[in-house]
MIFI-16382 format. One record per atom (N, C-alpha, C): residue in three letters; atom name; x, y, z. Coordinates in steps of 0.001 Angstrom, whole numbers. Atoms other than C-alpha are relative to their C-alpha. Example, Ala and Ser with C-alpha at 12.3 -4.5 7.8 and 13.67 -1.06 7.14 Angstrom:
("ALA","N",(890,-1190,0))
("ALA","CA",(12300,-4500,7800))
("ALA","C",(900,1200,0))
("SER","N",(-820,-1190,-60))
("SER","CA",(13670,-1060,7140))
("SER","C",(-770,1090,730))
***
This chain:
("UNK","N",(-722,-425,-1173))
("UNK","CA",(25910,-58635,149327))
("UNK","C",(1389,-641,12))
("UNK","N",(-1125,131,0))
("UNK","CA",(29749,-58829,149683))
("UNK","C",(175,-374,1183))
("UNK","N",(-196,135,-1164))
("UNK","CA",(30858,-60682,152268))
("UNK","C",(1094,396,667))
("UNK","N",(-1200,-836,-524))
("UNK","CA",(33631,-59430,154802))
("UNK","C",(1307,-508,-234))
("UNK","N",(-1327,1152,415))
("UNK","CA",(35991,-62495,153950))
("UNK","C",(416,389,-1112))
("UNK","N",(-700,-482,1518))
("UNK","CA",(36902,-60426,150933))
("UNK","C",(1262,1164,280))
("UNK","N",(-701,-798,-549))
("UNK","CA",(38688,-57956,153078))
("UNK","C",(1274,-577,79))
("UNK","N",(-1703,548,-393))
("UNK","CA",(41667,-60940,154068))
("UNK","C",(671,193,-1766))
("UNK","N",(-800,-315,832))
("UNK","CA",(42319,-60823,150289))
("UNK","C",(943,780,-647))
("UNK","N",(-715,-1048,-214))
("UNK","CA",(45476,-59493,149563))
("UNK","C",(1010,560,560))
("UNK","N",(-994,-248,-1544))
("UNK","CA",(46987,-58866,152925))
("UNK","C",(1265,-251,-11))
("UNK","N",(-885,555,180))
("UNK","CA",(50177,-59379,153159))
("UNK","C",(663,-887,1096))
("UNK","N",(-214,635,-908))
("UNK","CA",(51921,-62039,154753))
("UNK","C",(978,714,1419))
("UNK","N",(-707,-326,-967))
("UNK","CA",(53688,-61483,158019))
("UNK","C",(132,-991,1200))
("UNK","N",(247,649,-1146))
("UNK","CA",(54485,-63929,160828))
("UNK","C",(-320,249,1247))
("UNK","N",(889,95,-1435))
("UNK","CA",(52426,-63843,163833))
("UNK","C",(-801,1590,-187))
("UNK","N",(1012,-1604,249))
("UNK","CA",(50557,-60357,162306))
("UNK","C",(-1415,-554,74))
("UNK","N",(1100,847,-6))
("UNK","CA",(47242,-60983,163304))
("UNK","C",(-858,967,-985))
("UNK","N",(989,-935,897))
("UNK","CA",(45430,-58381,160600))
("UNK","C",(10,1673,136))
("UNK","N",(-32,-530,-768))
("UNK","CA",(45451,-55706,162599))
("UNK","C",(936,1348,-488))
("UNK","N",(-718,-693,247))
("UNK","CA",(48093,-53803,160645))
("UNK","C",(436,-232,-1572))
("UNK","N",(-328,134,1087))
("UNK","CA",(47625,-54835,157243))
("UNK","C",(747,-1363,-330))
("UNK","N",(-637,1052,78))
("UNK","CA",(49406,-57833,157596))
("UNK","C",(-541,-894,1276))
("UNK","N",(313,1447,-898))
("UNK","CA",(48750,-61299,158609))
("UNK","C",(446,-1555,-188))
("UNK","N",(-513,1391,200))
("UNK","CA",(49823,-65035,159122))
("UNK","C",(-1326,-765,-173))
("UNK","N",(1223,1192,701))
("UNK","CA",(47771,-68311,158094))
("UNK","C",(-787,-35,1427))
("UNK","N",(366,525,-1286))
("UNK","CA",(47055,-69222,161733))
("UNK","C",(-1024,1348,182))
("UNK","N",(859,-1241,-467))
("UNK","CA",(45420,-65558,162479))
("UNK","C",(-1056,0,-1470))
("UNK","N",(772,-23,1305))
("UNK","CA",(43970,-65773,158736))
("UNK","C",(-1022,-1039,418))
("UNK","N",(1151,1036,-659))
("UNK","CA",(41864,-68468,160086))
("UNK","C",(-762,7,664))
("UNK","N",(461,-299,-734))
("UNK","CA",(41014,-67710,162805))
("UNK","C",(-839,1535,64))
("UNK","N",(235,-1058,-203))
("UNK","CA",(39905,-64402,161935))
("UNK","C",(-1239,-16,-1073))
("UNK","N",(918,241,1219))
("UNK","CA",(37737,-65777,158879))
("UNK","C",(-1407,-388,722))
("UNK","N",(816,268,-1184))
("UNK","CA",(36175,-67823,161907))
("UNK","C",(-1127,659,342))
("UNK","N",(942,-1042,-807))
("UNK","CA",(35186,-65369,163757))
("UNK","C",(-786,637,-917))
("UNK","N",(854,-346,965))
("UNK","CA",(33605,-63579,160773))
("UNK","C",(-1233,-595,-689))
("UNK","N",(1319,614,548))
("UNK","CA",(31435,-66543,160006))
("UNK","C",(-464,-502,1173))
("UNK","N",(665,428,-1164))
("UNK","CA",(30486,-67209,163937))
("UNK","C",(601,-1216,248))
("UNK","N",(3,1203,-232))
("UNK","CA",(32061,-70384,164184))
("UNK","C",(1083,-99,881))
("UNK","N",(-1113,826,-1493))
("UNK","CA",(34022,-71284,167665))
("UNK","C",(906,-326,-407))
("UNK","N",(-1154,421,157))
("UNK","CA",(37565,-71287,167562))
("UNK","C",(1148,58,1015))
("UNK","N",(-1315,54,-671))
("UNK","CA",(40549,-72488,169268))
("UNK","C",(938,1112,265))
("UNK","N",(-845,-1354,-190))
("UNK","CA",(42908,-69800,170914))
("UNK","C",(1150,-87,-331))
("UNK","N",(-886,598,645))
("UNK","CA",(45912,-69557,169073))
("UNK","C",(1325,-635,963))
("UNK","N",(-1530,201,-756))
("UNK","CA",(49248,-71495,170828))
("UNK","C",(1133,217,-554))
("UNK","N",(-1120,-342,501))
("UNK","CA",(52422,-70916,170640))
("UNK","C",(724,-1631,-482))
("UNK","N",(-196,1354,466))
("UNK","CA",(53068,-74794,169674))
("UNK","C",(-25,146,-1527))
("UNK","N",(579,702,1340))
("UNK","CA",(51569,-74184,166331))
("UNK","C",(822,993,-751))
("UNK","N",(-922,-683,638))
("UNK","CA",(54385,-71740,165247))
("UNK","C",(1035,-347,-54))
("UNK","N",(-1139,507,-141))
("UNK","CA",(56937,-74145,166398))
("UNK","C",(-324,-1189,-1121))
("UNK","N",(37,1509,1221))
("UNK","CA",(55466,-76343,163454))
("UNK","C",(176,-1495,640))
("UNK","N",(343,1190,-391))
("UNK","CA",(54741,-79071,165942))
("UNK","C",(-1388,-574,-599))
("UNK","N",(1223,498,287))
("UNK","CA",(52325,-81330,163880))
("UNK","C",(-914,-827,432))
("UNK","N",(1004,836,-627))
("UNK","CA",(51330,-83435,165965))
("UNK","C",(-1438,380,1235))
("UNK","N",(303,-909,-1137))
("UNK","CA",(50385,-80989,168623))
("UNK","C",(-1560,664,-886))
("UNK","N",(352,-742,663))
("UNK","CA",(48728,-78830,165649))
("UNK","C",(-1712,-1167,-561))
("UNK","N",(1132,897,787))
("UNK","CA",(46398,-82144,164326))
("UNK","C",(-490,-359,1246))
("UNK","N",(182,438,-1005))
("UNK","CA",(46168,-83287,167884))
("UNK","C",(-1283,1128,134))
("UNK","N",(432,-1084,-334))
("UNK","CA",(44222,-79418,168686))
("UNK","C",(-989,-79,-1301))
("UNK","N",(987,402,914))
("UNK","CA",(42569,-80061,165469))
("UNK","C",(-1329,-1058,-85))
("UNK","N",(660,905,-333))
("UNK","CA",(40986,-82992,166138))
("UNK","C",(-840,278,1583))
("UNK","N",(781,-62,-1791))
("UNK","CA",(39853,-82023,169860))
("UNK","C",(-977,1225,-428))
("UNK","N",(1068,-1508,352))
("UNK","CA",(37917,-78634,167941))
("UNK","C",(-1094,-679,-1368))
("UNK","N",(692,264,567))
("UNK","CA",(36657,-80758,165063))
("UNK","C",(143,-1277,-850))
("UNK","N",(-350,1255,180))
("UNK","CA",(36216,-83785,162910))
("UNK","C",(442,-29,-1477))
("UNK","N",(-255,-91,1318))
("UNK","CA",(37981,-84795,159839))
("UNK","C",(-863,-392,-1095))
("UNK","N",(1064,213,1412))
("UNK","CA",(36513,-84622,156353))
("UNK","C",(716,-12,-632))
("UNK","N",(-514,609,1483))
("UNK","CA",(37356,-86165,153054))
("UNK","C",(578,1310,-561))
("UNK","N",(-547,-1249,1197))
("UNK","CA",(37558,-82697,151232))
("UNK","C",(-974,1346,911))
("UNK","N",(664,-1750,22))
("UNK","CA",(36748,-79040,152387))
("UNK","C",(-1758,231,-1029))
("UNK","N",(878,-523,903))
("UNK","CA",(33279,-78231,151100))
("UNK","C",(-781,1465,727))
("UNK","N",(884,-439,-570))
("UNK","CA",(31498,-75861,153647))
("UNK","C",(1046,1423,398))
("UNK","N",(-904,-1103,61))
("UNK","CA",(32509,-72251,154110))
("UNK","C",(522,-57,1893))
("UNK","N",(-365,235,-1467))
("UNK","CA",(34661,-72121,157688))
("UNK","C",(737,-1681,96))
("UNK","N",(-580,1277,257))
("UNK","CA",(36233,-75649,156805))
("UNK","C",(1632,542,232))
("UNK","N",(-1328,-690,-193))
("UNK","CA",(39694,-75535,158023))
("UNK","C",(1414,-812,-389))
("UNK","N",(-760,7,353))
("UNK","CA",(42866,-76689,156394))
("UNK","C",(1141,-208,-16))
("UNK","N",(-1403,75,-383))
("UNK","CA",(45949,-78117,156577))
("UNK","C",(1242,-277,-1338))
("UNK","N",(-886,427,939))
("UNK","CA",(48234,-77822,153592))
("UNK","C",(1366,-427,43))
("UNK","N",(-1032,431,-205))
("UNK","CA",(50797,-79670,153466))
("UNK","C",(1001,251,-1239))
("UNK","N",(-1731,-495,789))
("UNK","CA",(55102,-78863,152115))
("UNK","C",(587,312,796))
("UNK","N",(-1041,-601,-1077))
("UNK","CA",(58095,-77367,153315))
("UNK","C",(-221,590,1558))
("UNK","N",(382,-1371,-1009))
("UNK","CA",(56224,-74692,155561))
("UNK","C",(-1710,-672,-381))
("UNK","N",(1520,172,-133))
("UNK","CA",(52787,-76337,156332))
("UNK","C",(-403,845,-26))
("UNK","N",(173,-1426,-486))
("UNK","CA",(50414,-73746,156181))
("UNK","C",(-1697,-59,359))
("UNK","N",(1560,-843,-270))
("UNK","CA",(46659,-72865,157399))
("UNK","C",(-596,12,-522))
("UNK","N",(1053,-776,671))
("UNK","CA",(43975,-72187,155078))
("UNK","C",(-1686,-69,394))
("UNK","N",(1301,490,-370))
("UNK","CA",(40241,-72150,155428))
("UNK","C",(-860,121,-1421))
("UNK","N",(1389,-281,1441))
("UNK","CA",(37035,-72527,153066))
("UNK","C",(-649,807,59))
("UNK","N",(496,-1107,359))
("UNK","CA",(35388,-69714,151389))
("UNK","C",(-1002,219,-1284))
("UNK","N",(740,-464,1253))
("UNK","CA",(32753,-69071,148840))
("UNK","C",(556,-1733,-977))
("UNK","N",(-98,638,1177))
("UNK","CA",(33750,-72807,147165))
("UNK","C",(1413,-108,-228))
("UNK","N",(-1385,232,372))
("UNK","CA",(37426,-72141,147488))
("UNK","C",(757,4,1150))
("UNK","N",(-529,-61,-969))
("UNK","CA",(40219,-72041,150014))
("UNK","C",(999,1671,5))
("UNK","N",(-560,-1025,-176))
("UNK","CA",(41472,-68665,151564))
("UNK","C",(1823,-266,802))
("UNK","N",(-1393,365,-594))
("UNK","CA",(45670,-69032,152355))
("UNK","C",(694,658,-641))
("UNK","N",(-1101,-1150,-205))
("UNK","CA",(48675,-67023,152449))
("UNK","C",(614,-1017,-1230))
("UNK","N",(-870,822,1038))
("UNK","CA",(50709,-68254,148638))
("UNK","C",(972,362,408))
("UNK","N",(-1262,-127,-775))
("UNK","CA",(53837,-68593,149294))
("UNK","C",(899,1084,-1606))
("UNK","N",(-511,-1067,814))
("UNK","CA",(54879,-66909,146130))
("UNK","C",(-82,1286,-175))
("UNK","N",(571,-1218,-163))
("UNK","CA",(52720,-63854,146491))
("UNK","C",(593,719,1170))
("UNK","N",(-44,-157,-1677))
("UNK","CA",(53809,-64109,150356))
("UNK","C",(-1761,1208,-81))
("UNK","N",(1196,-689,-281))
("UNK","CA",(49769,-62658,150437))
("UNK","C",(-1219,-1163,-243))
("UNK","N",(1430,909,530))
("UNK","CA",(45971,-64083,150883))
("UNK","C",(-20,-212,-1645))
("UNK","N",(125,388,1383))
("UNK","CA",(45123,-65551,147855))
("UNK","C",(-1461,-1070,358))
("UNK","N",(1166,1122,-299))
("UNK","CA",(41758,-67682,147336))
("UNK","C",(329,-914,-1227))
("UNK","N",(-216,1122,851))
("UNK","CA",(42099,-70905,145382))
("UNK","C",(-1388,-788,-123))
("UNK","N",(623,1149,-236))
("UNK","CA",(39537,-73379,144102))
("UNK","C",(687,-1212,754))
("UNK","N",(-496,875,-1127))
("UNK","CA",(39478,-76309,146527))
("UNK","C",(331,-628,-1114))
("UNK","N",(-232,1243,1355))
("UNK","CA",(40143,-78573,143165))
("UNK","C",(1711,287,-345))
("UNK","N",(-1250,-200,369))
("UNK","CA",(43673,-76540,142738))
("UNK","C",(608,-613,1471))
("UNK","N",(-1079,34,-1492))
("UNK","CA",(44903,-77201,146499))
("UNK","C",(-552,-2191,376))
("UNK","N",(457,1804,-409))
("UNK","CA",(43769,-81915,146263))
("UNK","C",(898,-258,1468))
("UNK","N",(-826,873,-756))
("UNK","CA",(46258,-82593,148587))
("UNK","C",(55,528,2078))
("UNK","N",(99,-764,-1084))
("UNK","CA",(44904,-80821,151975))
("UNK","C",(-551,-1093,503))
("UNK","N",(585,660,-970))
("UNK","CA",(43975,-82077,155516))
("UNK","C",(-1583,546,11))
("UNK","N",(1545,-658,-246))
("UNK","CA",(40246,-80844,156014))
("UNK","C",(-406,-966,1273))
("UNK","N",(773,615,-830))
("UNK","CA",(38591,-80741,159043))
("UNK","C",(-1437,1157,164))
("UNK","N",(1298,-810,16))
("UNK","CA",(34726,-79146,160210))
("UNK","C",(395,-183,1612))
("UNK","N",(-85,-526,-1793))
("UNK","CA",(34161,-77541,163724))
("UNK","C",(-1216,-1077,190))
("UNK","N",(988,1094,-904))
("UNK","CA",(32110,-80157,165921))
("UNK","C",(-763,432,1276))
("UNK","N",(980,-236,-1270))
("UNK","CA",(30087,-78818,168186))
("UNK","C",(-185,-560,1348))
("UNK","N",(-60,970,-990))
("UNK","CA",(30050,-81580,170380))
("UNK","C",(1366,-171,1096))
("UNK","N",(-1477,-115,-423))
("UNK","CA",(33710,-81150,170725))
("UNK","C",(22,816,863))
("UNK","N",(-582,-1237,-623))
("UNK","CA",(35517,-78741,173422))
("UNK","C",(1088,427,-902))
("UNK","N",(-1254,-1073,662))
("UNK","CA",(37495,-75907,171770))
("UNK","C",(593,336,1028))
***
């Protein structure tokens, strides 16, 4: 069975496109993977487009707790460079917008070492 998270591959990037039209950003790419695997998510703000990071890890931390490394599918992502960007875990790898492609792309988590990872907490309020 194919799962539906095969659909973001591809897409092309677009800022603030939430899918919806063929195009999509990291933040909606996430959140939309989410929802596809059931797992409670934060509503998106407009903070987290102004590339406030503190705001962005702050909202991170209040939805879930940090982990060493991404392993679990729905694991969510903070890559860090120029243009932080979004990604989440998938099948073993991470789903995120390349910046060269400007489109989804899935990566082993072993190519992307240098990410934030966090897991949804239950315990937490989203």
């Amino acid at each position: 069975m194919r799962s539906s998270c095969e659909r973001f591959l591809g897409l092309r990037y677009e800022l603030g496109a939430d899918g919806s039209n063929g195009k999509i950003d990291c933040i909606h790419l996430v959140l939309a993977v989410l929802d596809d695997l059931g797992i409670p998510r934060p509503e998106v703000k407009k903070a987290w487009y102004e590339n406030r990071r503190r705001m962005i890890f702050r909202d991170l931390y209040d939805w879930g707790e940090r982990i060493a490394s991404p392993v679990y599918d729905g694991d969510v992502v903070v890559i860090p460079g120029q243009d932080w960007t979004f990604g989440v875990t998938w099948q073993r790898g991470i789903l995120y917008i390349n910046q060269a492609l400007m489109a989804v792309n899935w990566s082993p988590v072993a190519l992307l070492p240098n990410v934030h990872a966090f897991r949804y907490c239950p315990t937490k309020s989203s």
